[in-house]
C-alpha angles and dihedrals in degrees: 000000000000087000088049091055088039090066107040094058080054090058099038085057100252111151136206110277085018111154108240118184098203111215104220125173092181091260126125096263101049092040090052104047085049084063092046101049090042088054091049088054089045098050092050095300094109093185119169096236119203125173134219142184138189119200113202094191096222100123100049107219097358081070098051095049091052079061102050087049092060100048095045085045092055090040093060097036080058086238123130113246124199112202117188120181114210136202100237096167088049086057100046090053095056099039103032089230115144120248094274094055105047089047089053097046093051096040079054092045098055090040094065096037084061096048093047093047095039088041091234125169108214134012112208127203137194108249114146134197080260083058097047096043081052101054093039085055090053100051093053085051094060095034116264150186144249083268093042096054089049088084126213114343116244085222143005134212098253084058111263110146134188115207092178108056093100081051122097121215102238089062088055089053100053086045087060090052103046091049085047085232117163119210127164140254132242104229085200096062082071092059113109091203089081110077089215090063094055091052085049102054107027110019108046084047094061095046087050088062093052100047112006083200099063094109095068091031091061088043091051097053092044094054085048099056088035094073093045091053082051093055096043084045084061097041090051092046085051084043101042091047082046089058106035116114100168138349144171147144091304103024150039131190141196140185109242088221093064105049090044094066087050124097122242090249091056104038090039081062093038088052083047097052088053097050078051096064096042092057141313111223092070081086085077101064099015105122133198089252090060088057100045087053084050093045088051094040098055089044090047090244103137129052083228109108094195138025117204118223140199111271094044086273109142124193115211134188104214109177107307089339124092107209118202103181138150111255093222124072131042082299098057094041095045079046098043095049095247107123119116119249111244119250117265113253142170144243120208091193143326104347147125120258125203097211093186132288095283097039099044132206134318128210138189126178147154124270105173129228141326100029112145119216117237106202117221133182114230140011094000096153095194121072127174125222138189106252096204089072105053122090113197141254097076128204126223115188151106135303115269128205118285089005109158130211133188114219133221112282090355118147082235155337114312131183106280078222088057091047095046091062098042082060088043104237117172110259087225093060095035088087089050095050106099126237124217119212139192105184091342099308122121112247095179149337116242125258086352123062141345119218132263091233089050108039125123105265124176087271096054107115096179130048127193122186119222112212122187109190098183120170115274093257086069106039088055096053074058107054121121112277129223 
């Protein structure tokens, strides 16, 4: 078993002198795997050992005592222990999380908070191949995915590793004996209210029975599909970076293109990684369903243009983009259509307008003679009048209903509704882009197009320049799109 272990860490790329905190809760299995690593230093390994224990403070002076034994063990083994005690029903109050995750989410809290402070590599826990066929038993149980019935991974990205997975309990066990070594014992791992108690004591025996093996079987499949999961992860990260138009800490975007050409498999794991930066948590009430109506909106299979999400996270198809954004904040309101319409307001020449903090500023000046207008489709920001035309006082607002624009170099006048969409402008912006009147007819609107009726023409004399400067919210809903 010690070579087992031996080469595991090997695998997983632990190196000789390595640092390693040891997460012990005074069990068998901790206990176990902090022997076992001590031995393999001992034996060439040279690892810096540290331990650390979280008390969670259920179980009143059972838990205390857990605490005393690991000190006293790491004492007497000559190597520094941190203990923390956290507040898990606090937690649990102010997240909604069970017991158990809370408990998890604070010991790996603490965990990493001791790494990063002691300057530590790695932090090893003492999860066995019981652990894992548990844990396995209990995914199918729930419904899960190809990821989900892959078990507990031997390692993680941030570091956390886990050298007894392909262990079996019973051998610890015997190791502990035969050392003579004393650990303790959770009361609450007798209790039949946690399903995972029941699968403990009930389920794996009968599958032992069944087939005595089932232990290894369970480790081997889940090394196997393991490794797909880990190739379809790396297709979906090429394929996620691919479709990205824009994302940050409210908001992701795709290009519906690019999803389309993507298999279910793939995109299934790219909608995933969105969900994930937007925030984490959404994995505990997302549902199947949820996925299938992302799955249907990004390949354009459903009449639905949104799904809403747990978390108060919405996906939206808005023209050849698929928005994933979190309904509070400037960046839900300006998505969700909420935001309040400025209050008209006039120009009596040549000025600059604030319009309000969401809408921006808005700026006309002169620009003189001669200058010539280069027409853009999209998000242009600057647009160029002739002067000549214009009688202030000018008026900056809001469409209206039934409001009619003529566009630059159209036969005639169409619904400014009608040319919004042709430019493909977000229904829920087209109320915040500012219009610009002369006697109640629309110059331009801003950032988009000039009329026809007012466009610089060889006989313009006089040339003044429109300037919309919205937030960049805003800018970005009004960007060209492919």
């Amino acid at each position: 078993m010690l070579e087992r272990v031996r080469e595991t860490l090997e695998n997983l790329g632990v190196q000789k002198k390595d640092s390693i905190l040891v997460a012990c809760s005074g069990g068998p299995d901790s206990v176990a795997l902090l022997l076992l690593l001590t031995e393999l230093a001992q034996r060439g390994g040279n690892y810096s050992i540290t331990v650390a224990h979280f008390n969670h403070g259920l179980r009143g002076s059972e838990s205390d005592g857990d605490a005393r034994f690991v000190e006293g063990l790491a004492k007497t083994m000559g190597l520094e222990c941190i203990v923390q005690r956290g507040d898990v029903k606090g937690r649990k109050h102010l997240t909604g999380e069970t017991i158990q995750e809370a408990s998890r989410a604070l010991r790996y809290e603490f965990l990493r908070q001791v790494r990063e402070q002691k300057g530590i590599k790695w932090i090893a826990t003492a999860h066995t191949a019981d652990d894992q066929a548990e844990e396995v038993i209990l995914r199918l149980l729930r419904g899960t995915s190809l990821a989900g019935i892959s078990g507990i991974p031997a390692s993680t990205e941030d570091g956390i590793i886990r050298p007894l997975l392909q262990v079996e309990k019973e051998e610890l066990l015997a190791y502990l004996a035969d050392r003579g070594q004393l650990y303790r014992q959770d009361s609450s791992n007798q209790s039949s209210k946690y399903l995972r108690n029941l699968v403990r004591k009930r389920v794996i025996p009968e599958l032992k029975r069944i087939n005595p093996s089932i232990l290894s079987a369970v480790s081997r499949t889940t090394r196997l599909l393991s490794e797909d999961n880990e190739f379809l992860e790396a297709l979906a990260q090429k394929a996620y970076k691919e479709a990205i138009v824009f994302s940050d800490g409210a908001q992701v975007e795709f290009s519906v293109a690019r999803l389309k050409e993507l298999e279910r498999p793939i995109l299934r794991r790219v909608m995933k990684r969105a969900l994930r930066h937007l925030n984490p948590q959404v994995f505990r009430s997302l549902r199947m369903e949820h996925l299938d109506a992302l799955l249907a909106l990004a390949r354009d299979e459903t009449s639905v243009k949104g799904v809403t999400l747990p978390k108060q996270i919405v996906a939206k198809r808005v023209y050849d983009r698929l928005k994933f954004y979190k309904k509070e904040g400037d960046t839900g309101r300006i998505q969700e259509g909420i935001v309040q319409p400025f209050t008209p307001t006039r120009l009596n020449g040549p000025g600059r307008v604030s319009l309000s903090g969401t809408v921006g500023a808005l700026e006309i000046k002169d620009c003189g003679p001669g200058l010539s207008f280069n027409r853009h489709r999209g998000f242009i920001k600057r647009l160029y009048v002739d002067a000549g035309r214009l009688n202030f006082p000018l008026t900056v607002r809001s469409r209206q209903a039934g409001e009619r624009f003529w566009p630059l170099g159209a036969p005639r006048p169409f619904k400014l509704k009608e040319f919004l969409i042709s430019r493909k402008v977000p229904r829920h912006v087209r109320s915040i882009v500012p219009l610009i009147l002369s006697d109640d007819d629309v110059v331009a609107v801003a950032g988009i197009e000039v009329s026809e009726k007012y466009k610089v023409s060889p006989e313009t004399k006089q040339v003044y320049e429109v300037t919309w400067e919205p937030p960049e919210a805003i800018e970005r809903e009004l960007v060209p799109r492919n």
